[in-house]
VOTIKE-771255 format. One record per residue (C-alpha): residue in three letters; y, z, x. Coordinates in steps of 0.02 Angstrom, whole numbers, plus 50000, padded with zeros to 5 digits. Each point is the difference from the previous one (the first is absolute). Layout:
<sites>
AlaYZX/...
</sites>
This chain:
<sites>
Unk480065080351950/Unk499654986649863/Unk501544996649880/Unk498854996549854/Unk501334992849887/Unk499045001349840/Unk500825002649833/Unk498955008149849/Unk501324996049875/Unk499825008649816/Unk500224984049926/Unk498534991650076/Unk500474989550135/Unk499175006050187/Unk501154994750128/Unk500105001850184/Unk501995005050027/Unk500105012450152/Unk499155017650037/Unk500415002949816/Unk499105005849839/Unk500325004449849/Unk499385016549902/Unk500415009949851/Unk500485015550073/Unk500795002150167/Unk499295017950028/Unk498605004050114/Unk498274995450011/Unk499665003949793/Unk500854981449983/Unk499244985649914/Unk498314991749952/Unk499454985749925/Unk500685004149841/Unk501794998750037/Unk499364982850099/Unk500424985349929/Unk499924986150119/Unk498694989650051/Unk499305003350165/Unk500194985050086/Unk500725006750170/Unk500644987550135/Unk500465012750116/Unk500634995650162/Unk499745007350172/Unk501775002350072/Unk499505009850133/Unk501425010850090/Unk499095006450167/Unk498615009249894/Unk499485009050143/Unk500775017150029/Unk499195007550180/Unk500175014950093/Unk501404996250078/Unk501024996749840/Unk499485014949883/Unk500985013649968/Unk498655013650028/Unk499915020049947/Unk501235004850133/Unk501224986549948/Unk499945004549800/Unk501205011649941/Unk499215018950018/Unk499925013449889/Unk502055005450057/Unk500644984449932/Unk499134994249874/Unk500535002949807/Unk498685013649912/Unk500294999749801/Unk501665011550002/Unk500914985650095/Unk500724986149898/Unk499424983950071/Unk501954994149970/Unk500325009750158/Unk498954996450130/Unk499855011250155/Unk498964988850099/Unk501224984850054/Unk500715007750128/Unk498274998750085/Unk499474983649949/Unk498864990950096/Unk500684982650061/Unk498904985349933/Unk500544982250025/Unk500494987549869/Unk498454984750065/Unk498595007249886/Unk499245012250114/Unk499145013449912/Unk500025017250026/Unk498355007649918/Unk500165020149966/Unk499525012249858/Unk501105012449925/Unk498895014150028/Unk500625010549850/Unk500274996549829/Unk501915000949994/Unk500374993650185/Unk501244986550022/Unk499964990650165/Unk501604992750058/Unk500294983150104/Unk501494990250061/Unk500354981050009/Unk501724990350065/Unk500644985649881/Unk501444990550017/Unk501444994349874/Unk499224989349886/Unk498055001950037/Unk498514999449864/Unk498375011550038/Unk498555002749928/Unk499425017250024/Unk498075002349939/Unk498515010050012/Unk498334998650018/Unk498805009849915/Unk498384992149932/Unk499834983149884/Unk499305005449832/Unk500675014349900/Unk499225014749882/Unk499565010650151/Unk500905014349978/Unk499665009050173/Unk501004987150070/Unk501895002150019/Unk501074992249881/Unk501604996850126/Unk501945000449975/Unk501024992450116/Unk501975004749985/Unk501374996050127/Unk501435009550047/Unk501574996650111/Unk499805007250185/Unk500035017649953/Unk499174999449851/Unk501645006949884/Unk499904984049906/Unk498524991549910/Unk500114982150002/Unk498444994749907/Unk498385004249955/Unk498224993549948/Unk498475003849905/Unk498714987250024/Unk500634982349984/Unk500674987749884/Unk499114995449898/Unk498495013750050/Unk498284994550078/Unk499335017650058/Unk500975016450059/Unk500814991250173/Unk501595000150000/Unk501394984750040/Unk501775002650032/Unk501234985350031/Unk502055004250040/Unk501324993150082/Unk501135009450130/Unk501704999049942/Unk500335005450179/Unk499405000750159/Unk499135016450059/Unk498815011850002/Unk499045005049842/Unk498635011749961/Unk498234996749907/Unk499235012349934/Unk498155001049916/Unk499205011249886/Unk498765003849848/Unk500354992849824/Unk499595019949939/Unk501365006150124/Unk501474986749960/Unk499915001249818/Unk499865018949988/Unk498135000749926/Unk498675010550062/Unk499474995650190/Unk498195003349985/Unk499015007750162/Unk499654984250088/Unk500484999250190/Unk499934989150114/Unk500364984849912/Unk500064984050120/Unk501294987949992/Unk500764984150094/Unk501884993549984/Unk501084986550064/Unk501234990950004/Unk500544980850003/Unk501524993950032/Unk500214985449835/Unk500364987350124/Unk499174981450009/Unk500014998650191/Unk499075019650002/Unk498394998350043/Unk498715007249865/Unk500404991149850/Unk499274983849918/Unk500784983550035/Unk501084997349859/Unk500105012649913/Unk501415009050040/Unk501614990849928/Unk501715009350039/Unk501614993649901/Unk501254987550084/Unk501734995849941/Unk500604993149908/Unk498654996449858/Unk500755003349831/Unk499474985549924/Unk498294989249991/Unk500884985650106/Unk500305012250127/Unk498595013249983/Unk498625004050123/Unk498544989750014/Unk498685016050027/Unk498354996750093/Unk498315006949951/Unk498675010150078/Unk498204994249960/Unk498795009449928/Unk498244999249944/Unk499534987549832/Unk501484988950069/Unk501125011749941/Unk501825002150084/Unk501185014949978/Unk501785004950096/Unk501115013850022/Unk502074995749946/Unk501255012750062/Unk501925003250016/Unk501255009849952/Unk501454994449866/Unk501844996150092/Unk500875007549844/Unk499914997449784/Unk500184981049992/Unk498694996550141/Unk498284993949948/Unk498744994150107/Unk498754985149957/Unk498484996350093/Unk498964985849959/Unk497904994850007/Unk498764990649938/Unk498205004449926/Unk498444995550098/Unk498964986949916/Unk498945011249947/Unk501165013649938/Unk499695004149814/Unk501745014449988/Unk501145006650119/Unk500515018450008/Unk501465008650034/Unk500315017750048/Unk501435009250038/Unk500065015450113/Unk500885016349889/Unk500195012149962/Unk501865003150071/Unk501055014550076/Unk499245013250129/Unk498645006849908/Unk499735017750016/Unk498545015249969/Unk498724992649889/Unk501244982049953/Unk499844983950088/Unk501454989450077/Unk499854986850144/Unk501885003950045/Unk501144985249931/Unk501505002949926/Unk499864986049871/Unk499585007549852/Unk499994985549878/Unk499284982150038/Unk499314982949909/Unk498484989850045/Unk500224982949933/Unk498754986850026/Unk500624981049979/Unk499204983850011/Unk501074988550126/Unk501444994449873/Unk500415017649948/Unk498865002449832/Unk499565017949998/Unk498045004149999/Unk500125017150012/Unk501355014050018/Unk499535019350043/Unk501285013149991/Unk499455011750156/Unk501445012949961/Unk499315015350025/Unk500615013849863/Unk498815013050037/Unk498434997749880/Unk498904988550116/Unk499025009850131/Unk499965015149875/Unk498125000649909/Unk499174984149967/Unk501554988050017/Unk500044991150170/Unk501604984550017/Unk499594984749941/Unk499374985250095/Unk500154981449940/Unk498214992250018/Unk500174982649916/Unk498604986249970/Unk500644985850096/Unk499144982750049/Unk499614997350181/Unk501554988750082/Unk501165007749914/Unk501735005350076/Unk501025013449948/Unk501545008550055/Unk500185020150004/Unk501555007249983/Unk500675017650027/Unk501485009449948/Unk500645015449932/Unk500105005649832/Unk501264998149864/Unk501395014450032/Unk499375000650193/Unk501075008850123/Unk499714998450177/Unk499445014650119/Unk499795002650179/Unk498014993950019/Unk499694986049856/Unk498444994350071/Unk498394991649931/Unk498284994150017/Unk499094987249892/Unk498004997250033/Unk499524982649926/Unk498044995249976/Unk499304982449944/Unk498535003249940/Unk498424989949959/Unk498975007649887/Unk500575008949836/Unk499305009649861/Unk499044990849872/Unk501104988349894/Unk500074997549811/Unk499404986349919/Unk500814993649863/Unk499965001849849/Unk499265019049992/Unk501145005449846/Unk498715007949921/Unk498385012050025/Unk499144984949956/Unk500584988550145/Unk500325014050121/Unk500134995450193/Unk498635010250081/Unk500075013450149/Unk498975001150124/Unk499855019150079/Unk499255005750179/Unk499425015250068/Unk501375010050053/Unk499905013250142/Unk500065016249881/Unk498444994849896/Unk500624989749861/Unk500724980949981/Unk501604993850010/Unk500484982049922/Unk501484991150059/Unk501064986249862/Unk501774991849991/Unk500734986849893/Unk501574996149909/Unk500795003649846/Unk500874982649936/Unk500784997649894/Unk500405019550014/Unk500365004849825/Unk498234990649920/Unk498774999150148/Unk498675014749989/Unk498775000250131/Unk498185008350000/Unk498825005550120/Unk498305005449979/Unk498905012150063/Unk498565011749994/Unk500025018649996/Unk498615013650000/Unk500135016049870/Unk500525013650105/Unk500964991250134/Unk502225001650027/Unk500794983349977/Unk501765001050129/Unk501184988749984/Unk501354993350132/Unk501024983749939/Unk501754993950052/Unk501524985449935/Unk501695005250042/Unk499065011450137/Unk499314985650071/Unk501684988050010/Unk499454991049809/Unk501524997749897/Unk498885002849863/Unk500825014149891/Unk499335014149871/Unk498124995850090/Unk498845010049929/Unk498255002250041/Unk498405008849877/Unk498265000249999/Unk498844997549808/Unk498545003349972/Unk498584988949954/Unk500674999249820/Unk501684993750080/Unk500815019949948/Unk501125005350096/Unk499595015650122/Unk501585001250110/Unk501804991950049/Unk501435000850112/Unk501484988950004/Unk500844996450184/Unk501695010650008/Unk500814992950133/Unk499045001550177/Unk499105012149955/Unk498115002050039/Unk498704997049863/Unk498615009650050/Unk498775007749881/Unk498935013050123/Unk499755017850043/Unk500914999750148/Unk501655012449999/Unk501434992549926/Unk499264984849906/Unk500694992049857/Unk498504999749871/Unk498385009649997/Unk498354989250049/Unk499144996049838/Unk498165008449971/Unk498884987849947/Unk498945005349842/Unk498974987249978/Unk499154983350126/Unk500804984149925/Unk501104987750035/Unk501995005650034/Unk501654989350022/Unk501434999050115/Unk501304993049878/Unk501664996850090/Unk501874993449895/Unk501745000650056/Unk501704998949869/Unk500784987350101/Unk500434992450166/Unk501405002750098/Unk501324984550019/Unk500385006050178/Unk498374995450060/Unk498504987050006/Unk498605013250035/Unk499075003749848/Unk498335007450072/Unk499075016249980/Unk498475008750124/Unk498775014749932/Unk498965010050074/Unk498295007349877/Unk499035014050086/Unk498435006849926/Unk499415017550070/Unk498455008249964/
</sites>
């Protein structure tokens, strides 16, 4: 099984982060295309092989699957499952167990021992690309022993590459607990369709640096005490392809005045650094996300190495991200290579401490960007230009970024080219994207410098002009061929941070 670590981020920055992707939708196998994209595709996946191999002797076959007499048909709430009483044993070294779930509501139960304090991946494998519909779309959930209690549960992963699924948790005690797997339709109460027999593999991965099956550096578990930069965690980085370099930081928070730091420094080559937090919190449950931690409010801050903030995230989760077209936000800031930074993670203002306050941060240095402004491009007439590609649903997609500074004069345009008859969809992020920049907004003129449409950041929320469910602005119809602009402003910048920087996404479909 490759981890293929590749972020598609909808403020334009593709990053390699870990079995992650990022969509805007989280339901089944109707999820996006390239006009909710905007990132530039400049993968530097890496291979982290855990024992891809699953043989004979280590699948769970038809007469180890849950039957017909235990699995759930659609009058059995998936919040009580029948089937963990019967799970089949599979280990926690990355062996996979291949099967199908031969009907369209069957859930198929499995068991793996943890102890007291452990971190496991639990992921599937289904195919690589997405838009193929006769494929299952899996959800993993996991339940206590005998599956009264759901613990957590996942749809896809974070952020979403295709319709595999990725769930990370940490046993707050040692045990037995139960894994169960099932269609998207099923779990969220939709129509299951007639397909049977979809094929699956799962496994699981203990989150340990000395288990074998994962990269040489990437894994970089929390050590005490490391609550400030003098005495945070130096992580190490896993290569990847492009001389990129990404790692996974994880712990869980001692209590409300703990914060943990880790530290690193960019590749020479780097040109940003990405951040991305694992959320949403809380169990989950039919149809909702929730990778199981009981810390419900937390802060991302990014520092230089005397303490001057860069960039600060609020990763609280109140209930509107992972609903329609608004994912969490990651920080994904233009950096030069060399540079070191400190991360550092805490909870939220008005945070009160629960039982299972865990987290997981996935941070990327990357080496190639989207195309960067160049100055000055205030006007139509000195407008930076983009530069599209053929996309893989039959149109082009052009990737830019740039800054707004000083934030309450600086106007930036980008041209481009658009044929009468084509959809013009828009994806663009600030705040979303870890810029302090405030009020951004982003439009697109016409030739005579008009302007067609707008939408002003609100928060974290997504800016995505499409047809996909759930967007925020229509696509815009273009009437006639000319000349159109991307024309991007913000009110003002936010004292609390450095990070001033914007990424869009333009997506022309026939």
């Amino acid at each position: 099984m490759k981890y293929f670590w590749l972020i598609l981020l909808a403020m334009g920055l593709a990053l390699d982060v870990g079995m992650l992707a990022c969509t805007s939708n989280g339901d089944g196998a109707s999820d996006s295309d390239s006009d909710s994209d905007s990132d530039s595709d400049s993968d530097s996946d890496s291979d982290s092989d855990s024992d891809s191999d699953s043989d004979s002797d280590t699948d769970s076959d038809s007469d180890t699957d849950s039957d017909s007499d235990t699995d759930s048909d659609s009058d059995t709430d998936t919040d009580v499952p029948t089937g963990c009483d019967l799970a089949t044993p599979m280990d926690t070294a990355g062996t996979f167990v291949d099967s199908n779930l031969a009907t369209p509501d069957e859930i198929d139960y499995y068991s793996i021992t943890l102890a007291a304090g452990d971190f496991v991946q639990i992921f599937t494998d289904i195919h690589d690309g997405d838009g193929t519909p006769e494929l299952l779309d899996p959800v993993i959930t996991l339940w206590n022993e005998d599956g009264t209690t759901l613990l957590a549960t996942a749809d896809d992963q974070i952020p979403r590459q295709d319709m595999d699924s990725e769930l990370i948790y940490r046993a707050p005690a040692a045990g037995t607990y139960c894994v169960a797997i099932e269609g998207w339709e099923n779990w969220s109460g939709q129509s299951a369709g007639t397909t049977t027999d979809w094929n699956y593999g799962m496994a699981a991965l203990l989150m340990d640096p000395s288990q074998a099956g994962w990269t040489a550096g990437l894994l970089n578990p929390e050590a005490e005490t490391n609550d400030t930069i003098a005495a945070a965690n130096t992580m190490t980085m896993a290569a990847g392809t492009g001389n990129a370099t990404f790692g996974r930081a994880y712990g869980d928070l001692g209590g409300a005045t703990d914060v943990d730091v880790f530290t690193y420094t960019l590749p020479s080559a780097a040109v940003a650094t990405s951040i991305g937090f694992y959320k949403p919190f809380g169990a989950g449950s039919s149809g909702v996300q929730g990778h199981g931690s009981t810390l419900t409010d937390g802060m991302v801050t990014l520092t230089d190495m005397s303490g001057n903030v860069i960039s600060t995230l609020d990763v609280s989760f109140d209930g509107t991200y992972w609903t329609g077209i608004n994912t969490p936000p990651d920080a994904n800031i233009p950096l030069p290579g060399g540079t070191q930074v400190a991360v550092h993670f805490e909870g939220g203002t008005g945070w009160t401490p629960g039982a299972n306050d865990f987290y997981v941060l996935e941070i990327m240095n990357q080496t190639s960007d989207n195309t960067g402004e160049v100055e000055t491009n205030n006007t139509a007439g000195t407008a930076s230009t983009t530069t599209f590609a053929a996309n893989t649903s039959g149109g082009y997609s052009g990737f830019v970024m740039g800054a707004i500074d000083p934030a309450a004069t600086d106007v930036d345009y980008w041209s481009f080219s658009a044929v009468a008859g084509e959809e013009i969809a828009l994806a663009c992020g600030a705040a979303s994207n870890g810029s302090g920049l405030v009020g951004a907004t982003f439009a697109i003129h016409n030739a005579s410098d008009t302007l067609l449409q707008t939408e002003t950041e609100s928060g974290y929320d997504t800016i995505l002009w499409s047809s996909v469910t759930g967007a925020s602005m229509a696509a815009i119809t273009v009437t006639a061929s000319a000349t159109y602009y991307l024309v991007i402003s913000a009110t003002s910048q936010s004292a609390a941070m450095s990070a001033n920087h914007y990424r869009c996404g333009i997506h022309r479909s026939p």
